[in-house]
C-alpha atoms as an extended CHARMM CRD file, in Angstrom:
* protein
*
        87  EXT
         1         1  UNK       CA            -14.6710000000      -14.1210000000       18.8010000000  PROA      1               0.0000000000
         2         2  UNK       CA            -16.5210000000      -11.9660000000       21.5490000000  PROA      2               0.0000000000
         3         3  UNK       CA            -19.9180000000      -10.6730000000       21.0470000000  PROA      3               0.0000000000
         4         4  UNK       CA            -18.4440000000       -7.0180000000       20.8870000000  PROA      4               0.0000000000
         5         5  UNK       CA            -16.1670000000       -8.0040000000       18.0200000000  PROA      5               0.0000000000
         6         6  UNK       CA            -19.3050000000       -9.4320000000       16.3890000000  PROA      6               0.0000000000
         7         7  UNK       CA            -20.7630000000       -6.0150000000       17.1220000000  PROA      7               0.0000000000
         8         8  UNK       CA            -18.0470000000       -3.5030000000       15.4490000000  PROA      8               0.0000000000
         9         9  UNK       CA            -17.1950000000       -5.5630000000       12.6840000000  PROA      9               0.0000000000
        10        10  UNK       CA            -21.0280000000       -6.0640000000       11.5390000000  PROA      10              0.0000000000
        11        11  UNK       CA            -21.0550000000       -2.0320000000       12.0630000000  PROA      11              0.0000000000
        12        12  UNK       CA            -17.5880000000       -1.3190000000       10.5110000000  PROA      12              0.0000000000
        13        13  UNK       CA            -19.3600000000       -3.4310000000        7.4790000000  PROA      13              0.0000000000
        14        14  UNK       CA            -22.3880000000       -0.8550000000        7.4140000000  PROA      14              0.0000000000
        15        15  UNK       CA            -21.2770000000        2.1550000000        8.5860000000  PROA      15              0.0000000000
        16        16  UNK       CA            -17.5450000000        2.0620000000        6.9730000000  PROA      16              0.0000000000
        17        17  UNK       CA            -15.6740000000        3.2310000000        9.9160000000  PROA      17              0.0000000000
        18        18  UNK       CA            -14.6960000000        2.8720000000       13.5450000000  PROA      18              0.0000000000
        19        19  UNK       CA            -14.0490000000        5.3600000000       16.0260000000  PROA      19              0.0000000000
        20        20  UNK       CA            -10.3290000000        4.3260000000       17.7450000000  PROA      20              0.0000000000
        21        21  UNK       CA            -12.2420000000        4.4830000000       21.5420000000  PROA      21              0.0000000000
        22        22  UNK       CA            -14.7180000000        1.7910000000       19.8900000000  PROA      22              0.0000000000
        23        23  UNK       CA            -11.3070000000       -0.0590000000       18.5060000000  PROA      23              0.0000000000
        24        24  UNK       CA             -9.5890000000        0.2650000000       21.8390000000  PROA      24              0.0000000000
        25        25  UNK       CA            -12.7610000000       -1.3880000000       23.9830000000  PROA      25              0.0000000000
        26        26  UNK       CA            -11.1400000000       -3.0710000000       26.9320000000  PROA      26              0.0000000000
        27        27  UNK       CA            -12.8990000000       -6.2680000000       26.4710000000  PROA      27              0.0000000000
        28        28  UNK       CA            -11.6780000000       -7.2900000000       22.6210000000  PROA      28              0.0000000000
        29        29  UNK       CA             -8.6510000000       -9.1320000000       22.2540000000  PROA      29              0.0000000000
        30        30  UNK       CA             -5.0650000000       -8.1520000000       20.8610000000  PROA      30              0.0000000000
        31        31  UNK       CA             -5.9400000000      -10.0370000000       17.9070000000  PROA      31              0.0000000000
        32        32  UNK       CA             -9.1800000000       -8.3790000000       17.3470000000  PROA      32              0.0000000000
        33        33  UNK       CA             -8.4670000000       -5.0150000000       17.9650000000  PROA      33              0.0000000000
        34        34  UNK       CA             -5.3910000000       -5.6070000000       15.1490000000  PROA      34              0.0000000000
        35        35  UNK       CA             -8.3490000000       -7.0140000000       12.8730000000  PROA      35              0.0000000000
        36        36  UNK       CA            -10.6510000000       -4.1200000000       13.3220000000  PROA      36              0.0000000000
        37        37  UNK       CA             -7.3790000000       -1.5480000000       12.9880000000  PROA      37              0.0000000000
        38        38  UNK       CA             -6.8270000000       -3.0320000000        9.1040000000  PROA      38              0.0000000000
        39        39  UNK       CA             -9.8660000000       -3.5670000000        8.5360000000  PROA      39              0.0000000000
        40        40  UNK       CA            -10.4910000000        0.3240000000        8.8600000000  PROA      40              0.0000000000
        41        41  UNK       CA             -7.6180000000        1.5340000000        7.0920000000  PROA      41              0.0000000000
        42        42  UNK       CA             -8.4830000000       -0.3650000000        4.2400000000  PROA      42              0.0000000000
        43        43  UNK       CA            -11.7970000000        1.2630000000        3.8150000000  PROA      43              0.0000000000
        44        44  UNK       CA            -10.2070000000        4.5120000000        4.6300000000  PROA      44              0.0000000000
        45        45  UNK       CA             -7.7970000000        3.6910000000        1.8700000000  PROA      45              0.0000000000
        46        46  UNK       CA            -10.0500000000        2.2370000000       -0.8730000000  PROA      46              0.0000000000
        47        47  UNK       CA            -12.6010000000        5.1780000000       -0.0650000000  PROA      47              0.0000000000
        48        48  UNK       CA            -11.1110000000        7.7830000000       -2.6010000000  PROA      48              0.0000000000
        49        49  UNK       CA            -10.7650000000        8.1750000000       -6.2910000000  PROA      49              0.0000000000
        50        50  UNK       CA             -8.6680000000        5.3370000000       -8.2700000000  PROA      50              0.0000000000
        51        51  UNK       CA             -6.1860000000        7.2980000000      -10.3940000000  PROA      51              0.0000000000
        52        52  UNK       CA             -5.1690000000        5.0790000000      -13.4430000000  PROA      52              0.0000000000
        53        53  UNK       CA             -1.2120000000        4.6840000000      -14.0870000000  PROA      53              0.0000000000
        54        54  UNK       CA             -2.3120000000        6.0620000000      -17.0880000000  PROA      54              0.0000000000
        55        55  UNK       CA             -3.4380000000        9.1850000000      -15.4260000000  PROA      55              0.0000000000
        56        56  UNK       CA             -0.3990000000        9.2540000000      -13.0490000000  PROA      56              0.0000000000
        57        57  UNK       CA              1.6370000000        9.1310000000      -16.6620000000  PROA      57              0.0000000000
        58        58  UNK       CA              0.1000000000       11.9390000000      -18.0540000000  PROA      58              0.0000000000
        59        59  UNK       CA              0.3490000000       13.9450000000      -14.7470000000  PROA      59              0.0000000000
        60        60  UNK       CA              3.7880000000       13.3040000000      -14.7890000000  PROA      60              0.0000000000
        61        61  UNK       CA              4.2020000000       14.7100000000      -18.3420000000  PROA      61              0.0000000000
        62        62  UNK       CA              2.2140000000       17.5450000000      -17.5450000000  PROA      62              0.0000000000
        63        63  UNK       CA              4.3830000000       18.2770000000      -14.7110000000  PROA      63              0.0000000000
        64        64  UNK       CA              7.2380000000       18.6140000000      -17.0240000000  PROA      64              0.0000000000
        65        65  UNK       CA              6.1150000000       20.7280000000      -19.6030000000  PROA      65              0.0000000000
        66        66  UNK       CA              3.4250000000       22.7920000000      -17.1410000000  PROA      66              0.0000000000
        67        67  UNK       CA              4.8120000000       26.2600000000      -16.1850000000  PROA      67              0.0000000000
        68        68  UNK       CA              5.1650000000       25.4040000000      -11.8460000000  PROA      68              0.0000000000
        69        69  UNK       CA              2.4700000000       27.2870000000      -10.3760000000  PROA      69              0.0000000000
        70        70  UNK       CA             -0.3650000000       27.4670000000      -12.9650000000  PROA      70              0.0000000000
        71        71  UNK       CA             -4.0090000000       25.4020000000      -12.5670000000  PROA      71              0.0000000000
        72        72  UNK       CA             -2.6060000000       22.7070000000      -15.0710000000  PROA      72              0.0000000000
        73        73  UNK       CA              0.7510000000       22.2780000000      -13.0780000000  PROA      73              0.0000000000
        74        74  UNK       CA             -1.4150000000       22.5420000000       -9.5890000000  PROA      74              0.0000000000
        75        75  UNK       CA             -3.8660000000       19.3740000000      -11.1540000000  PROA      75              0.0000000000
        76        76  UNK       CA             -1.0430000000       16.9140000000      -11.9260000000  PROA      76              0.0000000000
        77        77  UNK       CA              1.1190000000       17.8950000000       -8.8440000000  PROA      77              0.0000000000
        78        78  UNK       CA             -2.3780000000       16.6010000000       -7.1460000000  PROA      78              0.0000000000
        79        79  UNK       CA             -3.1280000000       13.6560000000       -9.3000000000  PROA      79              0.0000000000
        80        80  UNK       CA              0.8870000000       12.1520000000       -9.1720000000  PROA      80              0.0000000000
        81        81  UNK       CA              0.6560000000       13.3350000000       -5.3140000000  PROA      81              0.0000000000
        82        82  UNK       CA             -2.1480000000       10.6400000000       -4.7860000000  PROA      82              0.0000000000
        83        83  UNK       CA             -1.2940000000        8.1260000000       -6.9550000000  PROA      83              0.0000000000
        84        84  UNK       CA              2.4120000000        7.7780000000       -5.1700000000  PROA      84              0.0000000000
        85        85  UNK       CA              0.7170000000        8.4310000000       -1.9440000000  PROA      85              0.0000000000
        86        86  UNK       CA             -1.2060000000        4.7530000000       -2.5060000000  PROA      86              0.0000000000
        87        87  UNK       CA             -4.8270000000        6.8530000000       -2.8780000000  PROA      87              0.0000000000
């Protein structure tokens, strides 16, 4: 491992996130650069809220009964939207 992997990963550790011109520094390796790319996403991914299948379930019924367009509808379109979406 290079001294500039060292570098991003201990600040992709504090900080959370990398910029893709830090990512895409000429002197990291294929293999590094592919580590760092994941590595991001899956912060980026585990960042936001955890919706429970149990929530997705109820969003789901809600979506059925709701009248389409009103706040409750609007809520569980939202909620199923980012629990199929992997959020």
């Amino acid at each position: 491992m290079t001294e500039v992997f060292d570098k991003l990963k201990a600040q992709l550790a504090s900080a959370g996130t990398l910029t893709d011109a830090e990512i895409g520094d000429s002197t990291l390796t294929d293999d590094e650069r592919l580590w760092l790319s994941a590595e991001r996403y899956s912060k980026q991914r585990n960042a936001g809220p955890k919706i429970t299948l149990e929530e997705y379930l109820a969003a789901n019924k809600t979506l059925d009964t709701a009248v389409e367009g009103s706040p409750e509808y609007e809520t569980a379109l939202k909620i199923a939207q980012a629990y199929e979406s992997g959020a």
